[in-house]
C-alpha positions in Angstrom: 140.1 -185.8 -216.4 142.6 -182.9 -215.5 141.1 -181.0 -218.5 137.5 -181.5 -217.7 138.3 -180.2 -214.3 140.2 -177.3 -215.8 136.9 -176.7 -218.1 134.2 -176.7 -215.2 136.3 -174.0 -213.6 137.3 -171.7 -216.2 132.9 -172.1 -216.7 132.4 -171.5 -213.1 134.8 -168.9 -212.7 133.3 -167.0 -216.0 129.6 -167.6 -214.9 130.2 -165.7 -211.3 132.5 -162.9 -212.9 129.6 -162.2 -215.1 127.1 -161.6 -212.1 126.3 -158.8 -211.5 125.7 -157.7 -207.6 123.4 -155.0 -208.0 122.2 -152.5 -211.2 122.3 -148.7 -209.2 120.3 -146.5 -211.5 121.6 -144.7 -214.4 119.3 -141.7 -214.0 120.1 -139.7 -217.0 120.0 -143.0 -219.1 117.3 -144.4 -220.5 114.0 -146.3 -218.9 112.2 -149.2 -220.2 110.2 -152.2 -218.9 113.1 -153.4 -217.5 113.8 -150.4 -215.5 117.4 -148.1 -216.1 120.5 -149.1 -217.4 123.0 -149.4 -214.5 125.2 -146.5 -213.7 128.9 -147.4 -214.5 130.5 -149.1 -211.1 133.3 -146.2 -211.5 130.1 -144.0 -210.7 128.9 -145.7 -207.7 128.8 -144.4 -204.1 127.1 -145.5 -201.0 124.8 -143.0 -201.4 123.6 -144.6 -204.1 122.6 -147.5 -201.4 120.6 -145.1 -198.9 117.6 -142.8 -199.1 116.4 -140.0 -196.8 113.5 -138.8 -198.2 111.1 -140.8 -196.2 112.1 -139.2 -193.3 110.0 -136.1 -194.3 106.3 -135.8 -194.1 103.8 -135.4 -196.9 102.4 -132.5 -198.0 98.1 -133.9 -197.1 96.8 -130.1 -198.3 94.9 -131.5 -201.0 91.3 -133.0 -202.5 92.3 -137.0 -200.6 93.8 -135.4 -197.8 96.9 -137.9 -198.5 100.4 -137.8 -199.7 102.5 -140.8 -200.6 106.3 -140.3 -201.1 107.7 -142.8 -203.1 111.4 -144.8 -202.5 111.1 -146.1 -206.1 114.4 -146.3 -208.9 113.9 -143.0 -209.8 114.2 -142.0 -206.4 115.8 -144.2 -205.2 118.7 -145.6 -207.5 120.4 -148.5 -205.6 116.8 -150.2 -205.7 116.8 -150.5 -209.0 116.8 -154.3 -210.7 116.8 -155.4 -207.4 112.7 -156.2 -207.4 112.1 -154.3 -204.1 110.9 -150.2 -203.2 109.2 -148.5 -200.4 106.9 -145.6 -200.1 105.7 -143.2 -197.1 101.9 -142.4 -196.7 100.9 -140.2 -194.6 96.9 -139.3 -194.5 95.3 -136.2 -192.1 92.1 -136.9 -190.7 89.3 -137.7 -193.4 92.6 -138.3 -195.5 91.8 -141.3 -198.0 93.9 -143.1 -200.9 91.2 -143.9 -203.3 90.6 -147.4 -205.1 93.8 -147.8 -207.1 95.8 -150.4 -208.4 99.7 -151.2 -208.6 99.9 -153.3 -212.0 103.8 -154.3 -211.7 103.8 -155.2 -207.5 102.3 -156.8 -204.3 102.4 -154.2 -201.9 103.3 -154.5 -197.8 101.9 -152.1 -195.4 103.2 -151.2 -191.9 100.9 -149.1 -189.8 103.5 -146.8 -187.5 101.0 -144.5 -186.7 97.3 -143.9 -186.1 94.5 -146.1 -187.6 93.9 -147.2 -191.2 90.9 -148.8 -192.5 92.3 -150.5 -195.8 91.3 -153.5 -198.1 90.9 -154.6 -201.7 89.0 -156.3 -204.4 90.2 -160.0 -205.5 89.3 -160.5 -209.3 86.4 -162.7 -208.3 85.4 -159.1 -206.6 85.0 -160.6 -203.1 86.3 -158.1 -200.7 88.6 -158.1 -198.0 88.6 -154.9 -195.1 90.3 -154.7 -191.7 91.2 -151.8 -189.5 94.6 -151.9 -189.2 96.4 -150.1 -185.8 100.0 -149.0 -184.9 102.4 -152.1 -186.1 100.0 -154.1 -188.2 100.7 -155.5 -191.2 98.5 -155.8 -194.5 99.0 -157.1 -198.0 98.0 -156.2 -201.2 98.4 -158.6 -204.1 99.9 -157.2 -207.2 97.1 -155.6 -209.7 94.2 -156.1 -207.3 91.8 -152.7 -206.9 92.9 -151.3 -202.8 92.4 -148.2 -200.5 93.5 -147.4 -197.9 91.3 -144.6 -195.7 91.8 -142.9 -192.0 89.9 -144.3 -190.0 91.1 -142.1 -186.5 90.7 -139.2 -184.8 94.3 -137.8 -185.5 96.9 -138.1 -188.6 98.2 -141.6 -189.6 101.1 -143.1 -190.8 102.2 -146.0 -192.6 105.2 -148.0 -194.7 104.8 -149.8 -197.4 107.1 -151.8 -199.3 106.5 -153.4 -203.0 107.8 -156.4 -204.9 108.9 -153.6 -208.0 111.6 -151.0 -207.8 108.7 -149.2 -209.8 105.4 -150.9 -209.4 103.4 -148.2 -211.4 100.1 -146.6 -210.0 96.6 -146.3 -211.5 93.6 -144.5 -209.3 90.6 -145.7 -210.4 88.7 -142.2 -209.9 91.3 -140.1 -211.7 91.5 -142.6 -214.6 87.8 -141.7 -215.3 87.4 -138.3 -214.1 90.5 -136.4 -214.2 91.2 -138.1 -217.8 90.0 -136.8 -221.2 87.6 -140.0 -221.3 84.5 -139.1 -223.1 81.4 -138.2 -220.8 79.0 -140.1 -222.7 81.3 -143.5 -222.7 82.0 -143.7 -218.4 77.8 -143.4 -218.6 77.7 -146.0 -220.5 80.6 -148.1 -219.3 79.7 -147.6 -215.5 76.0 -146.9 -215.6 76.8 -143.7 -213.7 74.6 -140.5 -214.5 75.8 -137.8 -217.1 75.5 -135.2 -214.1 77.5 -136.8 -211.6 80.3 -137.4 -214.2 80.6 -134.0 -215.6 80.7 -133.1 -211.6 83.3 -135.4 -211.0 85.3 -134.1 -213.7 84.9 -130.5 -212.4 86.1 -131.3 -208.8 89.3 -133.5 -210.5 90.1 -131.2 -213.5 89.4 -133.8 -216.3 88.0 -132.9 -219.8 85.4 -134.4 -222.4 
């Protein structure tokens, strides 16, 4: 009995040295599906633990009017493993974040400033749109198609959070048009004239 005891423990005691509490980041290591290797706990600091970076405003001088600073691992390296990142969006007025999609996280947004008009596309494509205002809250489940637009007078600003330390990001209208997809196979695939494409891809910078 003594020895089974003595067993159980030595497992137990094994099993929770083996745990690890947390996987900072090894930057200048390796990235895979995973996410990094973990920086050697010799290397860690509490640093490692805190990011500043979304205390500073995007730069919304551009075509969507919109910037979105991520808090991701490779920002961000004490978030890494942990299944959990943030990002700052910040959109002027008319600024828009068009129909994209997040294949590796839900996503959780925190209105702090202003007005958003946001919603998304459930894969039966029924849609879902609210105007959110100062401390609401919206979801997005992971992979749907979402936007997010201004819909104020004056700038806005939100938080979001994800279910990833690196969610991923595809937008929808840069995949087709600021991509070398063919010309001839987006008319085809989304019934969309050969004018308006070869446009598109002259105001986003893609090719073929």
């Amino acid at each position: 009995m003594i020895l089974i005891i003595s067993l159980v423990f030595s497992l137990f005691s094994f099993s929770h040295a083996s745990v690890l509490d947390f996987c900072v980041a090894d930057l200048a290591g390796p990235i895979g599906p995973a996410g990094y290797s973990c920086k050697k706990p010799s290397k860690v600091t509490a640093d490692d633990f805190a990011y500043s970076g979304l205390a500073i405003a995007g730069n919304t001088s551009n075509i969507i009017k919109a910037a979105v600073t991520p808090a991701f691992d490779a920002q961000f390296p004490g978030v890494n493993g942990l299944g959990i990142s943030a990002a700052r969006l910040d959109l002027a007025g008319g600024g828009v974040i068009p129909l994209h999609t997040h294949p590796g996280a839900s996503e959780l947004l925190v209105v702090i400033q202003g007005s958003i008009l946001a919603g998304f596309i459930s894969s039966d494509n029924s849609v879902y749109i609210k105007k959110l205002n100062k401390g609401d809250v919206m979801v997005f489940p992971q992979g749907l198609l979402h936007f997010q637009i201004n819909a104020g007078g004056s700038s806005a600003l939100a938080i979001v959070s994800f279910s990833s330390s690196n969610p991923g990001l595809q937008i929808l209208d840069f995949a087709l048009f600021k991509s070398n997809f063919p010309t001839p196979l987006i008319v085809e695939t989304t019934f969309l004239d050969a004018a308006l494409v070869k446009k598109l891809k002259g105001v986003l910078g893609g090719s073929g």
